[in-house]
C-alpha positions as CSV (number, residue, x, y, z in Angstrom):
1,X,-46.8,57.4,-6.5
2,X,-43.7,58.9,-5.9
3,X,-40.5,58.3,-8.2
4,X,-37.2,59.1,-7.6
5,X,-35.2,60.5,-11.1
6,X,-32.7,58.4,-10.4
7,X,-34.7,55.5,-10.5
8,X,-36.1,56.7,-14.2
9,X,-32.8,57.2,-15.7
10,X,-31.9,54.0,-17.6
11,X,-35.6,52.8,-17.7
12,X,-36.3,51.6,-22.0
13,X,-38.6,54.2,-23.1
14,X,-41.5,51.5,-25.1
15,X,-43.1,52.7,-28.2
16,X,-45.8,51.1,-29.6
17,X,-43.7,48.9,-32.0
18,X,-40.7,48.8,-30.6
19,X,-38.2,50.2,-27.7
20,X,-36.6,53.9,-29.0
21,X,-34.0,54.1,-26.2
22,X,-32.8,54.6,-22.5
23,X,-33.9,57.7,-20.3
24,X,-30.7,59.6,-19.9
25,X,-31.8,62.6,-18.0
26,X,-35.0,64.5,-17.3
27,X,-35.8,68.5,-18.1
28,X,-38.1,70.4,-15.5
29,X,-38.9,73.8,-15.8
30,X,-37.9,75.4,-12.2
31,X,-41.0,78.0,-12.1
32,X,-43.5,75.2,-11.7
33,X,-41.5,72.0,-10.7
34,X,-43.0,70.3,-13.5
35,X,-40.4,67.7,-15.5
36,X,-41.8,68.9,-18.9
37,X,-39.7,66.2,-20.9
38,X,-37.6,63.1,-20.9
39,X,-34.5,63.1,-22.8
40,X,-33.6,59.4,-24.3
41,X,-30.5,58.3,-25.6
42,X,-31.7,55.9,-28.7
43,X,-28.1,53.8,-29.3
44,X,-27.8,51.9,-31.8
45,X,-31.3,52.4,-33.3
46,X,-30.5,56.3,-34.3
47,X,-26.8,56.2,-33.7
48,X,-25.3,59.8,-31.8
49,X,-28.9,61.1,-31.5
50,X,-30.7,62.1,-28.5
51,X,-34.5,62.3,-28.8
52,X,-37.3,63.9,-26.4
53,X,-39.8,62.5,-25.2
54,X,-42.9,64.3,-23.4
55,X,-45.0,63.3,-20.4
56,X,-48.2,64.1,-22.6
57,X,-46.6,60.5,-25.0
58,X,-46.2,58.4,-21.6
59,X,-49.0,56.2,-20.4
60,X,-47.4,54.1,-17.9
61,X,-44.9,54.5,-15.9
62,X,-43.2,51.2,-14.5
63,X,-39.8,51.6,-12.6
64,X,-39.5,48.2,-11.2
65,X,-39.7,46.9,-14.7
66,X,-37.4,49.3,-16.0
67,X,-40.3,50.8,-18.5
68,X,-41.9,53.6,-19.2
69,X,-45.0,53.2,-22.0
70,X,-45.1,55.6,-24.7
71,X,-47.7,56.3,-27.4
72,X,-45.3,57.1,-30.1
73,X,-44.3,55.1,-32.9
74,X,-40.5,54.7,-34.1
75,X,-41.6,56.4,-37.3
76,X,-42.7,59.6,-35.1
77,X,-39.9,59.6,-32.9
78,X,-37.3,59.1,-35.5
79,X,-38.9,62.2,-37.5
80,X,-39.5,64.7,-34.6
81,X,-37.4,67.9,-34.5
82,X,-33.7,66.9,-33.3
83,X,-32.3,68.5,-30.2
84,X,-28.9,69.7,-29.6
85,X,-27.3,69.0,-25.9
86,X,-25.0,71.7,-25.9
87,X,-27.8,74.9,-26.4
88,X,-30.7,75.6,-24.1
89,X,-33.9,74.3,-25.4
90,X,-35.6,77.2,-26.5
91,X,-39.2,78.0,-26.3
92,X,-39.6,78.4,-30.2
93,X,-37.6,74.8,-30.1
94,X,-41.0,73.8,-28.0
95,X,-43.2,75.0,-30.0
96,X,-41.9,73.1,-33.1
97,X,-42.1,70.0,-30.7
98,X,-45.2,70.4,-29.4
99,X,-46.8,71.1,-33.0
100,X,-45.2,68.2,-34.6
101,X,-47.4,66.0,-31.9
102,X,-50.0,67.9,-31.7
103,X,-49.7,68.5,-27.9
104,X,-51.2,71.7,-26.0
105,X,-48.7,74.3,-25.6
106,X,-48.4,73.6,-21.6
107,X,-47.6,77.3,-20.7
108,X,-50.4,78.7,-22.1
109,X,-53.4,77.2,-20.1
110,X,-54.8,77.5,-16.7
111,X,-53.6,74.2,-15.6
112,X,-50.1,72.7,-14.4
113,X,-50.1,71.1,-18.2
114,X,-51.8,73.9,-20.2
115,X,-55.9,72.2,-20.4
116,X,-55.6,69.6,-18.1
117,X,-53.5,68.9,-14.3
118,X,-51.9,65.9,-15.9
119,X,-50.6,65.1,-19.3
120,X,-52.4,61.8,-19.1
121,X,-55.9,63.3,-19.7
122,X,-54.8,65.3,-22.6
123,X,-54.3,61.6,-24.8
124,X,-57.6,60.1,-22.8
125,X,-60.9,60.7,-25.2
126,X,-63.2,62.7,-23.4
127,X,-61.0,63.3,-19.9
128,X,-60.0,66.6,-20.5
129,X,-62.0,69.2,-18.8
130,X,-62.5,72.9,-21.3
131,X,-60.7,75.5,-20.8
132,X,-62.6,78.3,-19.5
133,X,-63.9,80.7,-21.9
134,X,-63.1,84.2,-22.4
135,X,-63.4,85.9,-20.3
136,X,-61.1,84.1,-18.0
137,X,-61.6,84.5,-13.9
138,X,-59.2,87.3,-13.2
139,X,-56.7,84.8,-10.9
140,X,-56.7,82.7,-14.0
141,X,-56.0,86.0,-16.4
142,X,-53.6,87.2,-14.5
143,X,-51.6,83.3,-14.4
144,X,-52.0,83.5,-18.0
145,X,-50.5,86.5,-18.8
146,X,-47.8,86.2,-16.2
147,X,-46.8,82.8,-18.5
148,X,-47.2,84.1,-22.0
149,X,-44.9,87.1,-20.4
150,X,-42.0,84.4,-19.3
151,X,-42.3,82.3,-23.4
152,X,-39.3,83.7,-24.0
153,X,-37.6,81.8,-21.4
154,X,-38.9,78.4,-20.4
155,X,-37.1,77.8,-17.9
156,X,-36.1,74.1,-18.5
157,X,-33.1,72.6,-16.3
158,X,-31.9,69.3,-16.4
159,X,-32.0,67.3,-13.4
160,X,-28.4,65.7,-13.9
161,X,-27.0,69.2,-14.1
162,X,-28.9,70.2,-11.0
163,X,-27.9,67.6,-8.9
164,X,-24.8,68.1,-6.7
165,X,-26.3,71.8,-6.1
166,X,-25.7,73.1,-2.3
167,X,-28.9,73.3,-0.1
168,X,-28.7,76.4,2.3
169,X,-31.1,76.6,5.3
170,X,-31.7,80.3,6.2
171,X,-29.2,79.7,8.9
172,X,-26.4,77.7,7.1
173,X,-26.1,75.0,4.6
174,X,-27.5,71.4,4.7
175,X,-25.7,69.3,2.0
176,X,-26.5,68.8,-1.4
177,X,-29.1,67.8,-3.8
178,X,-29.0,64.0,-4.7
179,X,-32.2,63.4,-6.2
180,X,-35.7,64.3,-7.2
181,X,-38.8,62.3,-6.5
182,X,-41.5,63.2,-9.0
183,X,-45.4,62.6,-9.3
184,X,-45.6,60.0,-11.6
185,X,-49.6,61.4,-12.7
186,X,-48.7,65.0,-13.0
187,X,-44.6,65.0,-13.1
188,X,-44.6,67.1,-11.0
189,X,-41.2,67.3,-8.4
190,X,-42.7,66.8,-5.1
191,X,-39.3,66.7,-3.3
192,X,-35.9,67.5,-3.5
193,X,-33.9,64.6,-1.6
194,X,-30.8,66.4,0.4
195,X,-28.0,64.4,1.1
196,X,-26.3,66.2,4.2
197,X,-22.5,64.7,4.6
198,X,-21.4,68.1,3.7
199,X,-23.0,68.9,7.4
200,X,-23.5,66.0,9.4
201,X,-23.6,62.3,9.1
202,X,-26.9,62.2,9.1
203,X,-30.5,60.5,7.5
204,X,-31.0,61.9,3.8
205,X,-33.8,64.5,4.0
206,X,-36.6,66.5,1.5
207,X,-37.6,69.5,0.9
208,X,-40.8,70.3,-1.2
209,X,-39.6,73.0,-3.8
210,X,-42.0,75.0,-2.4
211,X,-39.8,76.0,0.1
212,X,-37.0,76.9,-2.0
213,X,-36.8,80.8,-1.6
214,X,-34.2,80.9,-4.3
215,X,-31.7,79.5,-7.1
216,X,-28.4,81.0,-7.5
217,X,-27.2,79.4,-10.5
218,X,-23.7,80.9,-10.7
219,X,-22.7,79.7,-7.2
220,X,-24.7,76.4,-7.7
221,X,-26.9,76.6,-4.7
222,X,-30.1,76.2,-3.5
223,X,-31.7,78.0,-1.1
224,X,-34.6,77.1,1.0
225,X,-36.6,78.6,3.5
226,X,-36.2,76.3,6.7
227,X,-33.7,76.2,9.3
228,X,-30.6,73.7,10.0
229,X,-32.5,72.6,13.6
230,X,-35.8,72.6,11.5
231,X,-34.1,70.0,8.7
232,X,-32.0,67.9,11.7
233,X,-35.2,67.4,13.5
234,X,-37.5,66.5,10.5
235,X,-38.9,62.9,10.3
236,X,-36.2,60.7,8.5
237,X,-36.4,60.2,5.0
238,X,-36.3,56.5,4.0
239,X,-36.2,55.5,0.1
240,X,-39.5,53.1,-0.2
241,X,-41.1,54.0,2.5
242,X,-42.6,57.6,1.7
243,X,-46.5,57.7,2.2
244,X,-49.3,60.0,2.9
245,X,-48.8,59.7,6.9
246,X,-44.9,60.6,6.3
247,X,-45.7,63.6,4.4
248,X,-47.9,65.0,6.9
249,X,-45.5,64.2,9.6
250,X,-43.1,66.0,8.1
251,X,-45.5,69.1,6.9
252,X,-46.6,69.3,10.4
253,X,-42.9,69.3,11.8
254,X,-42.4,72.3,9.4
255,X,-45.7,73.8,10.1
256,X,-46.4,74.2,6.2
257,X,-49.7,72.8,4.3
258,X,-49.0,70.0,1.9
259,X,-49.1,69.8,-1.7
260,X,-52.3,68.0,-0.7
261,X,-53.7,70.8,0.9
262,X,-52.9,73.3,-1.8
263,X,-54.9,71.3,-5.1
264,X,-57.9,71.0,-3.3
């Protein structure tokens, strides 16, 4: 399933004995797509203090009910290393986290979450397939190495900051970015949603990330390797109503394989 970031901010984050807090925001890393942790504003519980929370701790996600299912306890929250908003979160910051849990380091694996495709597996006893042994395949060598090379910089954006970026076509720009809808089992951003009053009064539209050629931070924008006919004519996007059939509609309007297509 599909979920819209929008529709997680606000959600109570649940710990086993007791709520912690409100999602504020999400961080995804923009070399994979991947939304790598959940930030949570914990009110009058901790007082000022903003606490992270990773997809490895969440084992339910439940938007209408304005819940997401954690397997933390207060105590371990309230004790975990404390983040500050206004510096980048660093990759040493990460692996402090990451230790303190006892979670995989995710960039150092062959899968999209380090040993396993989705966080999930890594808490479930048994689920989560062995890495390979040395020595790796060489495709799966060279992925490693390519990540340990990038732990200096992990790349990790927040989705609130993010949103409002321009969308240019490789003929002209589209709107902006208005939303995110992620893969609730892997986190993973499936699509960008486009809102496109800044070029026509038109249906919202999406955009796999896969497309995006590039990210110019300093001018905001996004760029993405379709065309301004190519968006205009896509199938319309309608919140609730995205499905497998929609997505291949849309695939096959752009002539590009699906995510689908791609994991198997």
């Amino acid at each position: 399933m599909l979920v819209p970031v929008s529709r997680l901010r606000s959600c109570t984050i649940a710990a086993v004995d007791g709520d912690i807090g409100a999602v504020k925001t999400v961080y995804f890393d923009d070399a994979s797509w991947t939304v790598r942790y959940v930030v949570v504003d914990t009110g009058a519980w901790l007082p000022g203090r903003k606490v992270l929370v990773s997809p490895f701790a969440i084992r339910r996600v439940d938007v209408a009910a304005g819940r997401l299912v954690a397997d933390l306890t207060r105590r371990q929250v309230e004790e975990s290393p404390p983040i500050d908003e206004a510096r980048p979160v660093s990759r040493q910051y990460e692996a402090s986290y990451l230790a303190y849990y006892g979670y995989p380091h995710y960039w150092s694996g062959p899968e999209r979450w380090g040993p396993a495709l989705y966080p999930g597996a890594v808490l479930d006893a048994g689920a989560v397939a062995p890495p390979p042994e040395p020595p790796y395949p060489r495709a799966v060598a060279e992925e490693l190495a390519a990540r340990e090379r990038e732990g200096g910089d992990p790349h990790l954006r927040s989705a609130e900051a993010v949103a409002g970026h321009g969308v240019e076509a490789s003929d002209g720009g589209v709107g902006h970015v208005e939303d995110f809808l992620v893969d609730e089992r892997t986190w993973a951003i499936r699509y960008l949603v486009v809102d496109p009053v800044d070029w026509w009064p038109g249906p919202h539209v999406i955009v796999p990330p896969e497309w995006v050629s590039a990210i110019d931070w300093n001018e905001s924008k996004v760029h993405v390797d379709v065309t301004r006919d190519g968006v205009r004519n896509a199938p319309e996007y309608v919140p609730g109503r995205l499905d497998r059939a929609y997505e291949e509609t849309l695939h096959a309007h752009h002539r590009r394989p699906g995510y689908w297509d791609r994991a198997a």
